[in-house]
C-alpha positions in Angstrom: 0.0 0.0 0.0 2.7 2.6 0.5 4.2 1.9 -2.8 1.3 3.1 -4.1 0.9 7.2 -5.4 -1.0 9.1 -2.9 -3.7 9.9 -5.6 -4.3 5.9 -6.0 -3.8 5.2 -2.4 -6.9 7.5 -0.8 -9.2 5.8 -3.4 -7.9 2.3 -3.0 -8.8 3.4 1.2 -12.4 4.7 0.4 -13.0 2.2 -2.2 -12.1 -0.3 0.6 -14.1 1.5 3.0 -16.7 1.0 0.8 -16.4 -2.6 0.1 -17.0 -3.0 3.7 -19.9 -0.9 4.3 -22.0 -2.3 1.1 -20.9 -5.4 1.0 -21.8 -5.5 5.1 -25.7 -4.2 4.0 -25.6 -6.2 0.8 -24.9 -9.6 3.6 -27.6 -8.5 6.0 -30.2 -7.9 3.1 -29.5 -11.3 1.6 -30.1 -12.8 5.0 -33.0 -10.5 6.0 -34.4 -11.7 2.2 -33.7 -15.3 2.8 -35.2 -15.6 6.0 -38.2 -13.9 4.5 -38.5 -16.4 1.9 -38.4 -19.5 4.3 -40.7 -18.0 6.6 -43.3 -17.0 3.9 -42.9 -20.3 2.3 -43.4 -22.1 5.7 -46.3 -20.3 6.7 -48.1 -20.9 3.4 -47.7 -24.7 3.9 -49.2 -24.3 7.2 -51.9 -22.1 5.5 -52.4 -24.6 2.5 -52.4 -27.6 5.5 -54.4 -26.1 8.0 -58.0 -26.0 6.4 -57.2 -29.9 4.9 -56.6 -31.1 8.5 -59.7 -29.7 9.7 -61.8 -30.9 7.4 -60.6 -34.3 7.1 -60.3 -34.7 11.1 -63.8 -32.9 11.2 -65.3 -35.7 8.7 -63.2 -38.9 9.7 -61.5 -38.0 12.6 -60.5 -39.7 15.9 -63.7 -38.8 17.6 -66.1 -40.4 15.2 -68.1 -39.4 11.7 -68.4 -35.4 12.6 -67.4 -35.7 16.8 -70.2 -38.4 16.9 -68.1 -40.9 19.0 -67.4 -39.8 22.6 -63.9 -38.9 23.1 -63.1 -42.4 25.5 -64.1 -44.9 22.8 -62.0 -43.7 19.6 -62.2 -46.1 16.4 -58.4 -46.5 16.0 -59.0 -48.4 12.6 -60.6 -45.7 11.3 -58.6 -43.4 12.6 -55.7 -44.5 10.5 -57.6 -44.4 8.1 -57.6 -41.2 8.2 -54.5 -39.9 8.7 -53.4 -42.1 5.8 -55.9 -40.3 3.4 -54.6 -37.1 5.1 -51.1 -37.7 3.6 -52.2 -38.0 -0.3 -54.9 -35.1 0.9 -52.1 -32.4 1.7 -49.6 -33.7 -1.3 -49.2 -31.6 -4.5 -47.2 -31.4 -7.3 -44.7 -29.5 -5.7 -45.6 -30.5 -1.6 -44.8 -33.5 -0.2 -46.2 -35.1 2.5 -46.2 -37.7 5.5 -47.8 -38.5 8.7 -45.9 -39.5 12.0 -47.2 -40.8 15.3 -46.2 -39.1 18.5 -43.6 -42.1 18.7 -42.0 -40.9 15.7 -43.6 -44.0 13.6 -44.1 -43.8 9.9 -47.8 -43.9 9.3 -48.2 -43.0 5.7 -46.5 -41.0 3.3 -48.3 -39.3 0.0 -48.2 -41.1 -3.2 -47.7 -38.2 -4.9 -45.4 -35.0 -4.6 -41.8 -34.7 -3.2 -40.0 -37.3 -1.4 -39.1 -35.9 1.9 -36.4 -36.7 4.4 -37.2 -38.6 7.2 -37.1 -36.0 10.7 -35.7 -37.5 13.8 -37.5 -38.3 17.0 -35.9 -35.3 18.7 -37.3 -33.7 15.8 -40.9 -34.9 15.9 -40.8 -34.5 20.0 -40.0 -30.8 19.7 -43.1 -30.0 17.4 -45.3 -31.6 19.8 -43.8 -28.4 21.9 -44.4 -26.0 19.7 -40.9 -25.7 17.0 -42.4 -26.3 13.9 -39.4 -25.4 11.5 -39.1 -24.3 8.8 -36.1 -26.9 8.4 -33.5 -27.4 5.5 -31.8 -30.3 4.0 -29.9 -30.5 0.9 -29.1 -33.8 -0.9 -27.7 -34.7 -4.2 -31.5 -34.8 -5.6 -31.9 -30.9 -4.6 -32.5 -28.7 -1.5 -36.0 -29.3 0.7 -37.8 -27.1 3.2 -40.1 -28.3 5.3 -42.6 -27.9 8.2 -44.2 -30.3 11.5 -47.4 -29.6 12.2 -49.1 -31.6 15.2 -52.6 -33.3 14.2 -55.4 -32.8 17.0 -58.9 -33.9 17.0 -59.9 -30.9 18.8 -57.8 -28.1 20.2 -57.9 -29.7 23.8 -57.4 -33.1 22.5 -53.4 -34.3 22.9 -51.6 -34.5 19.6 -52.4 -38.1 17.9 -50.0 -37.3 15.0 -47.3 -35.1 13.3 -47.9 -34.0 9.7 -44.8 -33.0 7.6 -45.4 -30.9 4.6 -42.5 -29.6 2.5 -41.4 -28.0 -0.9 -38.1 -27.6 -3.0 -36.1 -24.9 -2.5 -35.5 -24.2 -6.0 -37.2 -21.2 -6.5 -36.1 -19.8 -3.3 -32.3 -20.3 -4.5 -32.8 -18.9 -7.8 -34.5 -16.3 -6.5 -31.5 -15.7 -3.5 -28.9 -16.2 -6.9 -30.6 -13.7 -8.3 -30.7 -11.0 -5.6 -26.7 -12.3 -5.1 -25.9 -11.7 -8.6 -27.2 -8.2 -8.4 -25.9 -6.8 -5.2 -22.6 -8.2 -6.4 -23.0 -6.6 -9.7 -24.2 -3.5 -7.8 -21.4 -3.3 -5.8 -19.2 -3.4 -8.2 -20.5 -1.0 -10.3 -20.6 1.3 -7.4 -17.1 0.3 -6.2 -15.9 1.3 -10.1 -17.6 4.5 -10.5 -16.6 5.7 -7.1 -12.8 4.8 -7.6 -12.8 6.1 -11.0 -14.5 9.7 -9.8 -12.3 9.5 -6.3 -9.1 9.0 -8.6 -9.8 12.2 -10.7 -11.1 14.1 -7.9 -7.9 13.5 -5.6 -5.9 14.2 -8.5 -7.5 17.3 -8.9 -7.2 17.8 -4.8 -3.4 16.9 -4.7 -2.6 19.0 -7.5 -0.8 21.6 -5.4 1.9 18.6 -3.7 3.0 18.5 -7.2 4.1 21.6 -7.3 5.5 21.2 -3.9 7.4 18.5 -5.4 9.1 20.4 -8.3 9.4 23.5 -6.1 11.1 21.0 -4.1 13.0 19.6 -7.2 14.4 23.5 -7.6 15.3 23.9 -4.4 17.4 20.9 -4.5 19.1 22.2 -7.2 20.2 25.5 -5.3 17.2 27.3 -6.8 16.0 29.2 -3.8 13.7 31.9 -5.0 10.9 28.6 -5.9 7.4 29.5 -4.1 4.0 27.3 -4.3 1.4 29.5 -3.2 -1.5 28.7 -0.4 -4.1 27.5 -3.0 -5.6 24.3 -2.5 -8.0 22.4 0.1 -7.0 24.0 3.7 -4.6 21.0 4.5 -2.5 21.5 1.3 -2.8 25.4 1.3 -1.2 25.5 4.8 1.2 23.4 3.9 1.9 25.4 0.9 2.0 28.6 3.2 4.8 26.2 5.3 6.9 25.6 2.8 7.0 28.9 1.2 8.6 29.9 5.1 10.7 27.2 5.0 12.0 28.2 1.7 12.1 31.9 2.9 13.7 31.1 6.2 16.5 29.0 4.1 17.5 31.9 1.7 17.5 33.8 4.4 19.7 31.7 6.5 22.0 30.8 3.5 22.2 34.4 2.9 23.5 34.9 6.3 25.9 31.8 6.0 27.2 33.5 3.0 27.8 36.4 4.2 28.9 35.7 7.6 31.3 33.2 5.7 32.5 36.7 3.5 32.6 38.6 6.9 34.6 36.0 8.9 36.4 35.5 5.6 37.5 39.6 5.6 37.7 39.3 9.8 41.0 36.5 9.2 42.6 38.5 6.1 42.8 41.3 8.0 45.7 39.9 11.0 46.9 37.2 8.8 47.8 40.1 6.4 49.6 41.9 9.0 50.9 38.8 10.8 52.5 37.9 7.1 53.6 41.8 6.8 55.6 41.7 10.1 57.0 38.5 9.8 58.4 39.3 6.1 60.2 42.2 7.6 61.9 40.1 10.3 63.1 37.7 7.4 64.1 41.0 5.7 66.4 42.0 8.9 64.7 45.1 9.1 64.7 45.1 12.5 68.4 44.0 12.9 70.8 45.5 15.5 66.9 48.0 15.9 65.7 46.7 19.2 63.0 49.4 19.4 61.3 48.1 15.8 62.1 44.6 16.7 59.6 45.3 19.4 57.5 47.2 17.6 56.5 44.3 15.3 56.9 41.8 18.1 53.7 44.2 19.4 52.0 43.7 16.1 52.4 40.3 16.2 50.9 39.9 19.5 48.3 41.5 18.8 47.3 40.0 15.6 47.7 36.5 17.7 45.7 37.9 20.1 42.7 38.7 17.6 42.9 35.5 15.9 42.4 33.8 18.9 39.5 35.5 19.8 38.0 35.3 16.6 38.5 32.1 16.1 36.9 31.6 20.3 34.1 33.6 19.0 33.3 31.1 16.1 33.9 28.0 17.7 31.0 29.5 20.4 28.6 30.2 17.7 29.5 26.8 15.9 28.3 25.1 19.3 25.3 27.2 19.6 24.2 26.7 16.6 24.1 23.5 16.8 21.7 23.3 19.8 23.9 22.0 22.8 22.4 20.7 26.1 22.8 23.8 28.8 23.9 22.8 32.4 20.7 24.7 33.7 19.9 24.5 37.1 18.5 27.5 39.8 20.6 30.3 40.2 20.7 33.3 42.5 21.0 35.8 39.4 21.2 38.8 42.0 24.2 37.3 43.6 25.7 36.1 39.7 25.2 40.1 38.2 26.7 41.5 41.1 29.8 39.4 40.7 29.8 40.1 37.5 29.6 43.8 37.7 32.5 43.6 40.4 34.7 41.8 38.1 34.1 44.1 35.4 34.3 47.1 36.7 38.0 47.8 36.9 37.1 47.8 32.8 35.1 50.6 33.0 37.6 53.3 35.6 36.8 55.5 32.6 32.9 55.8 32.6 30.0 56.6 35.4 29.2 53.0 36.3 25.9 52.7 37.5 25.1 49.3 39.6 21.1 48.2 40.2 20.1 45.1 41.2 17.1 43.9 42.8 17.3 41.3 45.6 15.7 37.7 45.2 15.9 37.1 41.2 16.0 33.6 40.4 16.2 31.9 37.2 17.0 28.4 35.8 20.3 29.5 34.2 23.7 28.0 32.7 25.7 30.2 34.9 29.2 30.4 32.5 26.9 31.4 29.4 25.1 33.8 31.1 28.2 35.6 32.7 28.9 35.4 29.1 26.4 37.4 27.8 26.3 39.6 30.3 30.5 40.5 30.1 29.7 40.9 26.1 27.0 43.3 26.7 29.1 45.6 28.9 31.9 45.2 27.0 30.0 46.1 23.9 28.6 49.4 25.9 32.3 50.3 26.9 33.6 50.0 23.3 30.7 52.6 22.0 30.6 54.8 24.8 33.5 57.7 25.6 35.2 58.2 28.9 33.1 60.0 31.3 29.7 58.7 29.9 27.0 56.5 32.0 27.0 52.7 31.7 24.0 51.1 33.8 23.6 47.4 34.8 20.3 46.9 35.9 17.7 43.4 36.8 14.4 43.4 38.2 11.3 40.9 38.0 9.0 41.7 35.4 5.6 39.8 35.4 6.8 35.8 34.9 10.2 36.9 33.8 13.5 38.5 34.8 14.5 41.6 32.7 18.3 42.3 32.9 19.3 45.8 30.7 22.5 47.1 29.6 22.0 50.5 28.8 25.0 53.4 27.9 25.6 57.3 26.8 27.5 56.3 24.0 26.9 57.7 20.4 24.1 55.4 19.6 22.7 53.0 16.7 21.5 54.6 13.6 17.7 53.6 12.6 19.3 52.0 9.1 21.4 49.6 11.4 19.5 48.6 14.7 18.0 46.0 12.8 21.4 44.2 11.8 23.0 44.9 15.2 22.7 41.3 16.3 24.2 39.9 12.5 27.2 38.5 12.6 30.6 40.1 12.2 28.0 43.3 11.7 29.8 46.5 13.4 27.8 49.7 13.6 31.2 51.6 13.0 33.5 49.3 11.9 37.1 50.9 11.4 36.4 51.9 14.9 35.6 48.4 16.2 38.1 46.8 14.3 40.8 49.2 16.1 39.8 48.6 19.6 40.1 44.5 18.4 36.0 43.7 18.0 35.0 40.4 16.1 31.7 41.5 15.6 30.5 38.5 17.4 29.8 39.4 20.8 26.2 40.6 20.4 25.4 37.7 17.9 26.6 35.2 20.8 25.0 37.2 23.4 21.8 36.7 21.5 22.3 33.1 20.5 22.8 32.4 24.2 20.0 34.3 25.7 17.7 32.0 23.1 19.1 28.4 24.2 18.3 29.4 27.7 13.9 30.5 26.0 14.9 33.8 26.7 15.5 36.6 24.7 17.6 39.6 23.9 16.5 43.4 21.9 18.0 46.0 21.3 16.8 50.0 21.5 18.7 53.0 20.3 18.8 56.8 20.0 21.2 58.4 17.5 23.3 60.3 19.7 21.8 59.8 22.9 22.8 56.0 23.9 21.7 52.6 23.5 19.6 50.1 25.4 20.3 46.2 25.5 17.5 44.0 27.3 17.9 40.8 28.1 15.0 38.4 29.2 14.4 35.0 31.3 11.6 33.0 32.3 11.7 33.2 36.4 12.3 30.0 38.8 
């Protein structure tokens, strides 16, 4: 079954589906329809029998010509008789007939008619009781159905003998083949005509995964700009609508890749140039018997190490980030982890206003080294935009079901055109000036990356001139 194209499989399922329910009400009228047959067959034998018993017991019955003889001196000669003309008086051309004593005895059997099979005397003693049939048996002659019907002199009178009348089934069983034969044939026509409409309606309905498949064809090949549209039944429109923001979100993404591959690309030229620069002159002897510009590149050397290393730091973080580690979270006193943090830092910032405020009692389920992380990357990054003198301000409190910690400075700001890329990597809002003071343009991209592994998040707020504003935000313990 799944071998088979979606647009054959839902109609082989209905089809199926179908099978079941007709061929379910085609069984139950065949049996309902049978039953009928035997039971309107049987109860015209009775009909047919009753009236002939009547009269022929009313004329030459147990009792006497007519009831004549009193019931304790019965003419048992005659009454055989009787019985035994009853037999050939209940045969037909198609009924058969015969007459058993309550002792299951053979007392006469009709001359005329169909041979029937001879009943039990389990049989016989049950219709004395009341089960009358209608009973079936098949031989190699042909099917028979057949009735018991006990023979009284008089309602009140005990049962002096048990007629048998019965019929062939023939008709009945061509007329059951016949009502087979068209429910089958019904079915089937049914069963073909839905399939047939189901298969060109589904094909119709699925239309849109095919072009979900050759969008997907496309974008296999590297062709990214593919769409599908929402059109559709709702199922396949909102999957359309899906993977048109799958598609979006992966051009986007392999936009980023590209150009954070460029930018980290650009990021390494940059020291190795300078790296290959000083060492050249040292081959060169440039610096020979010159201890002064022997340091000098020594110095440049250093730091070009020292920036390829954090670079290099910086990638390796995002690499792990990105690929979704496991954080060692577990409940932290965050009040107690800022403040260290701010203590730590703030021999970094001697130069600027720094501005400590912490509320008491804020927990959160945290990985404690990423989160000192973020937080040193945020004040770092307000110390690197922000002149000597200015404000720098560290501040948590609770905020409804979540922590809000903000980094805010005095510095010169983030133009409108570049808040929205702050958080790109190797993005720098002024870059010869990051690039001097050493900046990878990774910090704030960690910083963020970090907030979101822990379900948190981190935005950023700015005015040209006047500052900016870093938030960051975690669910509360």
């Amino acid at each position: 079954m799944n071998r088979l194209p979606l647009r054959w499989l839902i109609p082989v399922l209905y089809g199926a589906i179908l099978l079941a329910a007709l061929g379910g009400g085609g069984a139950l009228l065949y049996a309902q329809q049978q039953q009928f047959l035997y039971d309107d067959t049987a109860a015209r034998l009775r009909d047919q029998a009753r009236p002939i018993i009547d009269r022929r017991l009313a004329v030459d019955g147990p009792s006497g010509p007519r009831g004549s003889q009193p019931p304790g001196g019965r003419d048992l000669p005659r009454q055989r008789e009787a019985l035994v003309s009853l037999a050939d008086d209940l045969a037909a051309r198609d009924i058969g007939a015969a007459i058993y004593a309550p002792d299951a005895t053979l007392i006469a059997t009709s001359t005329r008619g169909l041979a029937l099979p001879v009943p039990g005397a389990g049989t016989l003693a049950s219709a004395i009781r009341g089960l009358e049939g209608p009973f079936i048996s098949r031989d190699a002659t042909g099917g028979r159905m057949w009735v018991l019907m006990p023979v009284r002199g008089a309602p009140t009178e005990p049962v002096v003998a048990i007629a048998q009348l019965g019929t062939d089934l023939a008709p009945i069983d061509n007329a059951l083949r016949t009502l087979a034969i068209t429910l089958l044939l019904g079915v089937s026509g049914v069963l073909i005509v839905v399939t047939a409409l189901g298969v060109s309606a589904t094909r119709r309905a699925l239309r849109p995964l095919e072009r979900v498949i050759a969008a997907s064809r496309h974008i296999a090949a590297g062709d990214l700009s593919q769409r599908v549209g929402s059109a559709g039944p709702a199922e396949i429109a909102e999957l359309g609508g899906a993977f048109d923001r799958m598609v979006a979100q992966l051009d986007t993404s392999f936009a980023a890749q590209k150009r954070f591959v460029a930018d980290a690309a650009h990021e390494l030229r940059t020291p190795l140039t300078v790296l290959s620069g000083s060492i050249d002159l040292l081959r060169m002897g440039v610096a020979d018997g010159d201890e002064a510009a022997a340091d000098r590149l020594l110095g440049n050397l250093d730091v070009e190490v020292a920036r390829l290393t954090r670079l290099t730091n910086d990638l390796l973080t995002l690499g792990a980030l990105d690929a979704r580690p496991t954080l060692a979270l577990k409940p932290v006193e965050l009040s107690a982890l800022l403040r260290d943090v701010a203590e730590r830092y703030e021999p970094a910032l001697a130069d600027h206003v720094f501005t400590i405020n912490i509320a008491a009692g804020l927990r959160a389920r945290v990985d404690e080294d990423r989160l000192r992380q973020v937080v040193v990357n945020l004040l770092d990054n307000a110390r690197k935009h922000t002149p000597a003198g200015k404000g720098i301000a560290l501040r948590a409190a609770a905020e409804g079901d979540q922590v809000r910690v903000e980094v805010s400075d005095e510095g010169a700001g983030i133009s409108p055109e570049a808040l929205p890329r702050v958080f790109d990597r190797c993005h720098r809002a002024d870059d010869a000036r990051a690039r001097a003071q050493g900046g990878s343009g990774l910090g704030l991209a960690i910083a963020r990356a970090i907030a979101e592994a822990h379900h948190g998040t981190l935005t950023a707020a700015s005015v040209l001139g006047a500052g900016s504003a870093f938030v960051l935000r975690l669910p509360r313990e």
